[in-house]
C-alpha positions in Angstrom: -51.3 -38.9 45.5 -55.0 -39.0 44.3 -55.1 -35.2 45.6 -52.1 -34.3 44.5 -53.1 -34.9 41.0 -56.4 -34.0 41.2 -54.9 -30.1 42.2 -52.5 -30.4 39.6 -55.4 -31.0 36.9 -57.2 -28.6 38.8 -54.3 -25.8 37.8 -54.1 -26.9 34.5 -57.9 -26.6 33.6 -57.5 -22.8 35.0 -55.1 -21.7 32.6 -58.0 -23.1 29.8 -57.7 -25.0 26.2 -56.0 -21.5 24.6 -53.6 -20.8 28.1 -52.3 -24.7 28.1 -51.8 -25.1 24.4 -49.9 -21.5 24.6 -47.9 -22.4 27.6 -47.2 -25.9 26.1 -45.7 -24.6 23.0 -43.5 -22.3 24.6 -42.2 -24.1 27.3 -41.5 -27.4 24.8 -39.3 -25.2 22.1 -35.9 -25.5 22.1 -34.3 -22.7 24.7 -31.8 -21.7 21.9 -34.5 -20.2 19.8 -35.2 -18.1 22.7 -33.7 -14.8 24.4 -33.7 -13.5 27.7 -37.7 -12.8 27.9 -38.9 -12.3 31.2 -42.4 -13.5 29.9 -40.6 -16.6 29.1 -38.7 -16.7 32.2 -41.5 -15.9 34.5 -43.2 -19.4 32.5 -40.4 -21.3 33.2 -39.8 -20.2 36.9 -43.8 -20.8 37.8 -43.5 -24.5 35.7 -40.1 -25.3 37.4 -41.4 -24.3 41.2 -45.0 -26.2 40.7 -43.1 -29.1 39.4 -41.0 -28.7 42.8 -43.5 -28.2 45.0 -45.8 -31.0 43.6 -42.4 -33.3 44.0 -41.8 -32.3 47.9 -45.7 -33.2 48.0 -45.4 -36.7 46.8 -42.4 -37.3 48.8 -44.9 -35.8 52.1 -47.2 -38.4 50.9 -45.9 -41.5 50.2 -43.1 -44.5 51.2 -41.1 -43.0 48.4 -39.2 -46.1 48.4 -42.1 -47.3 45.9 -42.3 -44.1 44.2 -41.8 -44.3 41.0 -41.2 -41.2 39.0 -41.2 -41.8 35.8 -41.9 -45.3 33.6 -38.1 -45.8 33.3 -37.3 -45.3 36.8 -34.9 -48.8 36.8 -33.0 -47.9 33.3 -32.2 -44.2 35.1 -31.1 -45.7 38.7 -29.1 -48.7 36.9 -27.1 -46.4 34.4 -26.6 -43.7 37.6 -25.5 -46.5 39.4 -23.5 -47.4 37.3 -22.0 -44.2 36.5 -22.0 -42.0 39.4 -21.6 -44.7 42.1 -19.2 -42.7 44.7 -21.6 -39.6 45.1 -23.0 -38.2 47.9 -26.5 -38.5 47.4 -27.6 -37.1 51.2 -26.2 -33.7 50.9 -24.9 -32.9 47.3 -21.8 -30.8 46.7 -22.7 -28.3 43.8 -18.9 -29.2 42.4 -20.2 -32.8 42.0 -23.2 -31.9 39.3 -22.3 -28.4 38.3 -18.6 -28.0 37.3 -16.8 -28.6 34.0 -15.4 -31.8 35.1 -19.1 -32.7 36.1 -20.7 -31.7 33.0 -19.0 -33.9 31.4 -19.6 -36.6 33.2 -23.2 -35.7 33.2 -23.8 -34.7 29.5 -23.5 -37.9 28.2 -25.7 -39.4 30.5 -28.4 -37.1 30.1 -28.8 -37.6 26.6 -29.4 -41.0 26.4 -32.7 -40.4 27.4 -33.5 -37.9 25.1 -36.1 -40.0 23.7 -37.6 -41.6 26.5 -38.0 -38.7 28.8 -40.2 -36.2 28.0 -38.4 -32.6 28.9 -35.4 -34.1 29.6 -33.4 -31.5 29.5 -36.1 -29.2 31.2 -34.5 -26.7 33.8 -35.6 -28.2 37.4 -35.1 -27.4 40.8 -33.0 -30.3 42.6 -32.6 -30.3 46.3 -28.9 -29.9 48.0 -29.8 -31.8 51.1 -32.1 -34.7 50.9 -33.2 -34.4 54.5 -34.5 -30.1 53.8 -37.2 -28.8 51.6 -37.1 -26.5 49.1 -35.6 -23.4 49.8 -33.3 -20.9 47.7 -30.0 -21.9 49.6 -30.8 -25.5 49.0 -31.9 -25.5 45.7 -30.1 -25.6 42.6 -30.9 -26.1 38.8 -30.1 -28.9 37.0 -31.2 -30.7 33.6 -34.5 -32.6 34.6 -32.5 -36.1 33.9 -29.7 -34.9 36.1 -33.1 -34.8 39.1 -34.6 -37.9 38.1 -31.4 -39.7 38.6 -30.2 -38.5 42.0 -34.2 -37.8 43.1 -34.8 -42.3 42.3 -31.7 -42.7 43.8 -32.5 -40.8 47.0 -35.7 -42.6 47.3 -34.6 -46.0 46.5 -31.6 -45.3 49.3 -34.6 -44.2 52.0 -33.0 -40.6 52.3 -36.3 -39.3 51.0 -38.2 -41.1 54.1 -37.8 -38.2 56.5 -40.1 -36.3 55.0 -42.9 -39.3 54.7 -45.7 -38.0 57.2 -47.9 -41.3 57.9 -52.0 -39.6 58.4 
């Protein structure tokens, strides 16, 4: 994990003071206030597949039974629990988290941690198939919540194991 980081903080220092303030500004607004720019979306798309790619890396490096993803890891898997209980967490039907029926379902959920996760409506990259890595036909995008949920609940389940690699 101690590598992991360290590259992470690695890339942040290369975009500079100026580049991470500017970056940070733009990528924390509110997506409404915002059109299609493909400046904007090429910021999101790099943010989104780092964020992605630093994930798969953590789950490459570590029992992610113990990983804990954010400081409210228990509050997210209790109130998914609690809500979401019959789905299929190994491979994820797209109906299941993306259609109306879903949203709705899902909306209310995501919100209440509005103000506890930072981003939390953030655009991320969420695996279909727990047991695959990231790849266009099993990725989709959800609300970051909407990841953090089923991503806790995949590790704290062991689906995330196969991809542990013990050095």
């Amino acid at each position: 994990r101690m590598q992991i980081m360290a590259e992470l903080e690695a890339e942040l220092s290369a975009l500079g003071i100026k580049g991470a303030q500017s970056a940070a500004s733009v990528l924390s607004a509110k997506a409404e206030d915002f059109g299609n720019e493909a400046g904007l979306e090429e910021i999101w798309a790099i943010k989104a597949v780092k964020y992605a790619e630093t994930h798969f890396k953590l789950l490459q490096s570590c029992d992610s039974k113990t990983l804990r993803l954010t400081r409210y890891d228990d509050l997210i898997f209790e109130q998914f629990q609690r809500l979401f209980q019959g789905l299929k967490l190994d491979v994820l039907n797209p109906a299941d988290i993306k259609s109306d029926e879903a949203k709705e379902l899902w909306r209310p959920f995501c919100h209440q941690f509005e103000n506890q996760v930072n981003d939390f409506n953030f655009g991320t990259l969420l695996r279909l198939d727990a047991s695959k890595d990231y790849s266009e036909e099993n990725t989709t995008l959800v609300p970051r919540v909407q990841f953090l949920a089923i991503e806790i609940a995949r590790n704290r389940l062991g689906l995330n194991l196969v991809h542990f690699v013990k050095s």
